[in-house]
N, C-alpha and C positions, 0 to 999 in steps of 0.2 A: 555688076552688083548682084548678090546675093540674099534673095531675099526667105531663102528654105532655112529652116531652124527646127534644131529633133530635141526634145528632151528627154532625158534618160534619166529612168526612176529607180532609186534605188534603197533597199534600207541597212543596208550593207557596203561598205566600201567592195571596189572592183576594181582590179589591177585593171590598169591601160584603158583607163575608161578618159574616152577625147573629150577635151573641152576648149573648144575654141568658136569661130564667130558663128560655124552651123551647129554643131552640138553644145548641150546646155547641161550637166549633172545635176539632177536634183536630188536631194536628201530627205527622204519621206521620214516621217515621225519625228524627226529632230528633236523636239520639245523633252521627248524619254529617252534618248537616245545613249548608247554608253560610247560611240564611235565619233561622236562630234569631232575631234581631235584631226583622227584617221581621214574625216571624208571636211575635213576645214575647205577646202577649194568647193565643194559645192553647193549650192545654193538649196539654204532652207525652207523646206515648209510651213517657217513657224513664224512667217514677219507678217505684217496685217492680221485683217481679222481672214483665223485657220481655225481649222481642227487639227491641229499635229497631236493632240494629246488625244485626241479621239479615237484614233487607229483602230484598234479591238472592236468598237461600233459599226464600225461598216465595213461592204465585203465591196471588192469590184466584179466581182458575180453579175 
């Protein structure tokens, strides 16, 4: 059993990005996004309480 999980952030789609039971794709800023379509397999930042529309506000500095 495997219990290591990575998730992969992204606000752009990416070719050959895995997603299976140890990699996870996330989709940063979702909420503005114009690529919603493109990155549909991966999982948004915009479900419960987010900031997905915040993005500009904060740095990861």
């Amino acid at each position: 059993m495997n219990k290591l999980k990575i998730f992969v952030c992204s606000h752009r789609p990416v070719e050959n990005t895995p997603h299976d039971e140890v990699y996870t794709p996330i989709h940063l800023e979702r909420i503005n996004s114009k690529d919603k379509e493109a990155m549909a397999e991966y999982v948004g930042d915009d479900t419960g309480d987010h900031i997905s529309g915040k993005g500009s506000h904060y740095s990861e500095c």
